[in-house]
N, C-alpha and C positions, 0 to 999 in steps of 0.2 A: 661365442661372444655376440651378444648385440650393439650394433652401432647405432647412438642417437646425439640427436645435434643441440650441445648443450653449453649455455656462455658462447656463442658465436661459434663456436668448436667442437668438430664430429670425437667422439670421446666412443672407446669402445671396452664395454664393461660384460662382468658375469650376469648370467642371467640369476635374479633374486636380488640382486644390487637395488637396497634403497635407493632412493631420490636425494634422501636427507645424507648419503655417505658421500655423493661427488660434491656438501658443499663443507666449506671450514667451517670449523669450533667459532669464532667471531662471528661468523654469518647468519646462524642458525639463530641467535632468538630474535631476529629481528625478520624473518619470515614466519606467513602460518602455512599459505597450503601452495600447491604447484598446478599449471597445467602442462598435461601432457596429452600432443596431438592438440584435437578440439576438446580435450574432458580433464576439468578438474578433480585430482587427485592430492592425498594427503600426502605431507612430504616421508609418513615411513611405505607409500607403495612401493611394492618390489617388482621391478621390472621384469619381461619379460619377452619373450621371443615376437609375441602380436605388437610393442614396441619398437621393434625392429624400424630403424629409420625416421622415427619422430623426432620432434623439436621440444625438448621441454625449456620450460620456463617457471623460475622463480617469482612467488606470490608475496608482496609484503601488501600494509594495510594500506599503499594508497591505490589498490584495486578492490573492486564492489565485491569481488565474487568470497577475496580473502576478506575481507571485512565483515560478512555471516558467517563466515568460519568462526572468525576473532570473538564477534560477538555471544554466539552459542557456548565456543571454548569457557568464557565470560560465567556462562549461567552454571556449565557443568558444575564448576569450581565452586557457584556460591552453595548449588544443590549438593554438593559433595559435604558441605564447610555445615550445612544444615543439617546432616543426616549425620554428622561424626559426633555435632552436642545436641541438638536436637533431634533424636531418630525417629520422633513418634508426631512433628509437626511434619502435617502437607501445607507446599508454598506454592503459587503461582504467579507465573512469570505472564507481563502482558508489555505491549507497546503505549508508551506515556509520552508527556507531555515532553518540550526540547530533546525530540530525536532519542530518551532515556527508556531504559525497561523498569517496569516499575516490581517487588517483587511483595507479593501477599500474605497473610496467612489464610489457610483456610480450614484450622485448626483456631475452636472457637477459643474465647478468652486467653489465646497467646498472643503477649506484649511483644511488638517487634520492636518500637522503638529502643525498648530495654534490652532486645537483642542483639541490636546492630552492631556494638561495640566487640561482641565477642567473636558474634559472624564474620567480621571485619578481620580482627585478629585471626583466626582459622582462616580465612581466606588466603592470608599473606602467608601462614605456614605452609598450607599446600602448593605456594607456589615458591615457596624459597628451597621446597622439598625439590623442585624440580622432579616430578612423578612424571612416566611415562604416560602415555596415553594410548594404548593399546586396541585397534579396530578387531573385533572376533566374529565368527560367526558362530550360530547355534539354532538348533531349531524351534520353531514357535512352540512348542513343549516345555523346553530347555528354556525359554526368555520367561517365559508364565511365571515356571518357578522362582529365578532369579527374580522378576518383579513383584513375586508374593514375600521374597523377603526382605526386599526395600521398602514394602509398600505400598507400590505404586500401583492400585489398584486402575488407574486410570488409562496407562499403557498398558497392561493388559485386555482391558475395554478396547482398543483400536487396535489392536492384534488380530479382532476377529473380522478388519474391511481391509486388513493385508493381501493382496493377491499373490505374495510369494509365499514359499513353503517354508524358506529360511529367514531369521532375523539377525541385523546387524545390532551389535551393541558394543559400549566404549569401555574397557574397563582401564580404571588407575588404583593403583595398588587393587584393595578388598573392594573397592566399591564400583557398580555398575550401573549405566545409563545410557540412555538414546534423546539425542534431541533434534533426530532428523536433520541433522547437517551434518557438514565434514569436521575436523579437530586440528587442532593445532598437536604437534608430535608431544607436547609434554609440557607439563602444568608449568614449568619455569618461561614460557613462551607469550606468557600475559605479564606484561610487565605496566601498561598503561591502563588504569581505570578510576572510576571513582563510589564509593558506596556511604549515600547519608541517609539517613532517616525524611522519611516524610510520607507525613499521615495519609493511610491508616497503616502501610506500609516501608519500605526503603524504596530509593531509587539507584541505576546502577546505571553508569555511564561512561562510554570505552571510545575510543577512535574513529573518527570518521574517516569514509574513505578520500571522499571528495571535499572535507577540508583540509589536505593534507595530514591528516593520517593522526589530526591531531581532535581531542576533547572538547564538543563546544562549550561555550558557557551556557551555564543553565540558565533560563528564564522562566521567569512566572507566566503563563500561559492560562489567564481564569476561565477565558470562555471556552477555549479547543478542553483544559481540562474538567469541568463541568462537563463537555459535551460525551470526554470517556467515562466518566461517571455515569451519565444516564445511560450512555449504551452496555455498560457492564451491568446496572441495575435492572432494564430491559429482558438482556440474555439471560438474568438469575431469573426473573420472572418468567419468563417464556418455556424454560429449561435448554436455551440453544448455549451453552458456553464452549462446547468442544464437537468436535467432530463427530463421536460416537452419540450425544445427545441427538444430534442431527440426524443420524442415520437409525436410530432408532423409530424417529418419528415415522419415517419412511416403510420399516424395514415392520410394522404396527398396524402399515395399511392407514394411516393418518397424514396423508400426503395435502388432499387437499385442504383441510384443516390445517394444516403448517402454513401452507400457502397461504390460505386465508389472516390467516394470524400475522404474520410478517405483513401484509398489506394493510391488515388494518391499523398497524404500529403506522404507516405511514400515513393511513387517513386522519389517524389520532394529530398527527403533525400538521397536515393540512391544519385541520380544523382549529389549532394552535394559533398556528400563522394566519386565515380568518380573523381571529377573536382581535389578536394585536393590530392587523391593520384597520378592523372598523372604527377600533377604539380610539385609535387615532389620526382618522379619516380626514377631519379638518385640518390636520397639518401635513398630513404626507401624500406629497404632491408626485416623487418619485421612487420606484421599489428597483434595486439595486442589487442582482444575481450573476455571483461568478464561485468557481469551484474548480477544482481538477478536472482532466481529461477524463470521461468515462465516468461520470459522477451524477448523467439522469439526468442536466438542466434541460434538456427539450423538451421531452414530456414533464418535466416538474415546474415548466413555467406553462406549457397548456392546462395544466391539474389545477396550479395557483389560480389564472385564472377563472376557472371555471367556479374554484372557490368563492371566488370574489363575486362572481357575479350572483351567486346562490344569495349573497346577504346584500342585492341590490346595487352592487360596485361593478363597472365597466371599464377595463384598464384599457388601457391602449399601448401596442407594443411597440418600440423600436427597436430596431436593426441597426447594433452597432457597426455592421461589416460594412453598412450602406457607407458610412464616414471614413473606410477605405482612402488613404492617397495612392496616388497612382505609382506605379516604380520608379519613375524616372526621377519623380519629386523623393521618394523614398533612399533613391542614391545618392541625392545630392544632398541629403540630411545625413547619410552616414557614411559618406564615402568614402562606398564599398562597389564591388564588381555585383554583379547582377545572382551570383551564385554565392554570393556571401552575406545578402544584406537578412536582416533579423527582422523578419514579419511577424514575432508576436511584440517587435519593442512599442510604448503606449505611442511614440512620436510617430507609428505611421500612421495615427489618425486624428485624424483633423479634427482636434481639440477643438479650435476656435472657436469652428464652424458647430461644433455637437452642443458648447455650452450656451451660443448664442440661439439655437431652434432649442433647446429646452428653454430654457431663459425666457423666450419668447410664447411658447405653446402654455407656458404655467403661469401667462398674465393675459394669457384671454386670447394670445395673439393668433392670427390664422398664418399658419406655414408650409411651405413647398419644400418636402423633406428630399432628400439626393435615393438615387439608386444606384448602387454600385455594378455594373456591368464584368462578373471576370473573366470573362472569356474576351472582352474587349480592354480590360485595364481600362478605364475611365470612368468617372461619374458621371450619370445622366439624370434627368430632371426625374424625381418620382410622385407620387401622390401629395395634395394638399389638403390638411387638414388644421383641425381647430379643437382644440379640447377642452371640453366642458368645468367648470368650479367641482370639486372633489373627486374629479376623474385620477384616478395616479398612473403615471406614465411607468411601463416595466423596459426595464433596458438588461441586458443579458451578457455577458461575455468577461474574457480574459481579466480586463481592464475595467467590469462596472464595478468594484470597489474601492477602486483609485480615487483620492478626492479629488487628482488632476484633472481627472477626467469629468467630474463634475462641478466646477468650485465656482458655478454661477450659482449653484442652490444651496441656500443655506443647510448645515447640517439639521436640524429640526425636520426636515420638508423630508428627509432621505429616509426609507426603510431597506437597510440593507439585509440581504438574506446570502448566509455562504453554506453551499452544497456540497456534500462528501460522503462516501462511504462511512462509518467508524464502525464498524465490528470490531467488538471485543470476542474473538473465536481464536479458541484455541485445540492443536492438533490435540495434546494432550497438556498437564498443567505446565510442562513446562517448556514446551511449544508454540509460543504465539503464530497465529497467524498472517500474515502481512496483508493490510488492506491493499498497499499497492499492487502486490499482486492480484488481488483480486480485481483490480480496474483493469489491469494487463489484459486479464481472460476477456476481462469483458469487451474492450476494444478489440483484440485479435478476431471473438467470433461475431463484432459488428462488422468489423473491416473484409471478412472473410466473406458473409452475406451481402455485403450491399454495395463496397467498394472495389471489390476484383480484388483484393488485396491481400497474400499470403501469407501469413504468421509471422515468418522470416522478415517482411519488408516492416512489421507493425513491430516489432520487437527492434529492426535496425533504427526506427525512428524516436523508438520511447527515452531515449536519456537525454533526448533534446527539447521533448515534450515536458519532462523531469523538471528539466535544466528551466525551462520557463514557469513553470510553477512555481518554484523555489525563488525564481526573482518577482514573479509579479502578482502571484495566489498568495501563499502563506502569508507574505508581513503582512495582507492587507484580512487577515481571517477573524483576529481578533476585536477588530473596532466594527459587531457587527452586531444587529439588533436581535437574531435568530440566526440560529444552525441547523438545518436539516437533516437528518442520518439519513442516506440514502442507499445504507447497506439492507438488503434481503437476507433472510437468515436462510434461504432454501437457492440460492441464485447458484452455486456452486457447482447444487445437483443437477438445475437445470439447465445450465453451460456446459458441465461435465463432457458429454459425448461429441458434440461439437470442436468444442475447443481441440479434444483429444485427437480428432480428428484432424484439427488442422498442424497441432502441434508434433507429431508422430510423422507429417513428410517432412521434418529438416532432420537430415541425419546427423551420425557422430561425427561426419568430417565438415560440416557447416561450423560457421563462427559466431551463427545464433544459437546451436548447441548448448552452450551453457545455459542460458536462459528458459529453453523449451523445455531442457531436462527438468529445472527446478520447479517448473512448472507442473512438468507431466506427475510429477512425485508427489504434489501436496492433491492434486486431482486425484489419484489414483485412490486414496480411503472415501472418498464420498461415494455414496449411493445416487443413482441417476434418478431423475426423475424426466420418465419416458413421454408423460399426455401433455404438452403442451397446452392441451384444451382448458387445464385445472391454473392456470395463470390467466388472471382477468388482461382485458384488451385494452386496457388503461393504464395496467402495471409500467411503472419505472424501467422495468427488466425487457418490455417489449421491442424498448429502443435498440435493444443490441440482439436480440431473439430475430426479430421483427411480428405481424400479428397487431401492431399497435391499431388504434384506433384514432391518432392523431397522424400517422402518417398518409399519406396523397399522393 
């Protein structure tokens, strides 16, 4: 028998005892997956003896890690509902606008619109089937075939940067699939989603974890969706839309050429952003840059400038940190203990005082700007300066596209610019990639290189780093003059060995686990790219590499 500690209570069962048999008939569809020990598992894993003495725990959707389960479970179903009336279209699945998966045809001249309705119906049968969801294994021989007869010639393609011998795949009933996450135990276990049409494709919309487990509303989103437009029309043009595209380049001996190519996408942007602000030099007085963690603003506000001055423009930078308040003013505004208070809320910094020296520098006036001291907590006197008629001030951080934070300057005067990854990269078609994860890599092997700081501690801090974006990045992305893509279509490879490195010392009994894991798996199909030397010393990528040429 093994003993593990389950519902607050040591429970002692046979060894092969599902997960999904210690819970009741009522319980089970309102969970998708379990953890057991530090490692999420599906709730038909069968226990055994190396179990011995763990803790498990039931996953419903208001946890992250069950909520990619949910989500994936989500796509199986549509991809199953598509392959029962349509056997002969390929769909691809990507990340879209309001937190939705958008899904495609990639199968010319098929009307999705005209298909939504039936896809929709098949959807709902295979879940009122209540089907099993069945984990197997088989070997990469044995997956081949079964995906030469789905079709799927694309997971086959990424078969051949698998480093294991065996493949995992989901089967329900007749039908068979991998969408590189775990499953919920059976098609009757989706009971919340939404699927409408919209162009060129549908969109499909399931539970959020972290808004209570519940569907947001959907919003029009023109400029973040333009912005996946361009980056999906990019990746078609470039050939980078999946991982095996990617490694091919590599795997061709066209590495540096890939490199190149990826950068010059960004020079092409640069030179974009040039063209708009000369054009309207006479009125923009200030350039206004904020974006996600791990998103390039430091070297892409060096790049910017440097832009600028190529077409005769001289910007002048300030340092939002410099308008820092000090803690103590900071407690007494949100009084809180010293260990609680919210250093990225917009009221720790001195509004006032930031709109009254812009205000002032953008009518000629001469000003003695603050320096923030933090190793002393306190402001102190910094440089004085004066800025010239069509000089535009760049300001940078969390809060520069707050209008709070600006609202001495009229809107006209502001060029706002919002920084981001957006790859549209996918494992295979029906695998989206996650940008945030990709920002994850990228902070983990900055923090690793430059800050003393272990995977572990950069993974314990990211859902509060998350947790600020979402209040004071995103609502402000849309009201924004330019969007930068700040994804590299080769950064993967070139993080790869690093990252892995740093991600492979938290083990299975760590509570960062979950997250390294998911990490180490979507790494693991990329091809490395070993010469650092073939990444320019200007690249975006440097800042977390290091090699930059802006750094001192």
């Amino acid at each position: 028998m093994i003993k593990v500690n389950f519902n607050s209570r040591q429970l002692s069962v046979k060894e092969g005892t599902r997960v999904l048999d210690l819970v009741g008939e009522k319980e089970r569809k309102n969970l998708v997956v379990c953890q057991v020990g530090a490692q999420i598992k599906e709730l038909n894993y069968k226990l055994s003896e190396k179990n011995n003495g763990m803790t498990i725990r039931l996953l419903n959707l208001s946890n992250a890690e069950a909520g990619r389960a949910y989500s994936a479970s989500l796509r199986y179903v549509v991809a199953m509902a598509f392959y029962r009336i349509f056997p002969d279209v390929k769909i691809r699945f990507s990340y879209n606008i309001s937190r939705s998966i958008s899904c495609q045809s990639l199968t010319e001249n098929f009307n999705m619109a005209r298909a939504v309705d039936a896809i929709t119906e098949e959807v709902g049968r295979i879940i009122e089937e209540d089907l099993p969801i069945e984990r197997v294994t088989v070997t990469i021989e044995e997956a081949t075939e079964i995906y030469k007869k789905f079709h799927l010639d694309d997971k086959i393609e990424i078969l051949k940067y698998r480093p294991e011998t065996t493949v995992h795949l989901y089967k329900c009933g007749d039908y068979y699939n991998y969408l590189h996450s775990y499953m919920v135990p059976s098609t009757g276990c989706i009971h919340n989603y939404t699927i409408t049409p919209y162009s060129p494709g549908i969109i499909i919309q399931y539970p959020r974890h972290d808004l209570d487990a519940t569907i947001p509303e959907f919003e029009e989103e023109a400029t973040y969706c333009k912005t996946l437009q361009r980056a999906y029309h990019w990746a078609e043009k470039a050939k980078i839309q999946t991982v095996s595209d990617i490694n091919r380049k590599i795997d061709r001996g066209e590495t540096l050429e890939f490199v190149q190519l990826c950068e010059a996408y960004h020079n092409r942007q640069l030179a974009e952003l040039g063209d708009a602000i000369e054009r309207e030099i006479e009125n923009v007085r200030l350039v206004a840059i904020a974006g996600p963690s791990s998103s390039g603003k430091t070297t892409f506000c060096n790049r910017l400038r440097i832009e600028l001055l190529s077409r005769g423009i001289n910007p002048v930078t300030i340092s939002m940190d410099d308008y820092y308040l000090e803690k103590d003013r900071i407690r007494e505004l949100q009084g809180k203990p010293a260990g609680k208070l919210d250093l990225e809320h917009i009221d720790c910094l001195d509004i006032e005082r930031f709109n009254k020296d812009l205000f002032d520098l953008i009518n000629g006036e001469e000003v003695t700007l603050p320096r923030f001291n933090f190793q002393l907590d306190r402001r102190e006197e910094g440089k004085t300066i004066r800025v010239e008629q069509n000089v535009p001030i760049i300001i940078e951080g969390i809060h520069a596209l707050n209008e709070k934070l600006t609202k001495s300057i009229p809107k006209h005067r502001k060029f706002k610019i919002y920084i981001a990854p957006h790859a549209q990269l996918n494992i295979d078609n029906h695998s989206p990639l996650s940008v945030t994860n990709a920002r994850l890599i990228r902070r983990i092997v900055r923090d690793m290189k430059f800050r003393n700081c272990p995977a572990a501690a950069t993974i314990d801090m990211w859902q509060s780093v998350r947790n600020g974006e979402f209040r004071w990045i995103y609502p402000n992305q849309e009201n924004v003059d330019y969007v930068f893509n700040s994804s590299l279509g080769y950064e993967l490879c070139a993080l790869k060995r690093e990252a892995m490195e740093a991600l492979t010392k938290i083990t299975a009994s760590d509570p960062q686990y979950l997250v390294a894991n998911r990490l180490i798996k979507t790494l693991k199909y990329f091809r490395e790219i070993d010469d650092a030397s073939l990444i320019p010393c200007n690249s975006l990528l440097r800042e977390f590499i290091g090699g930059s040429c802006f750094q001192v």
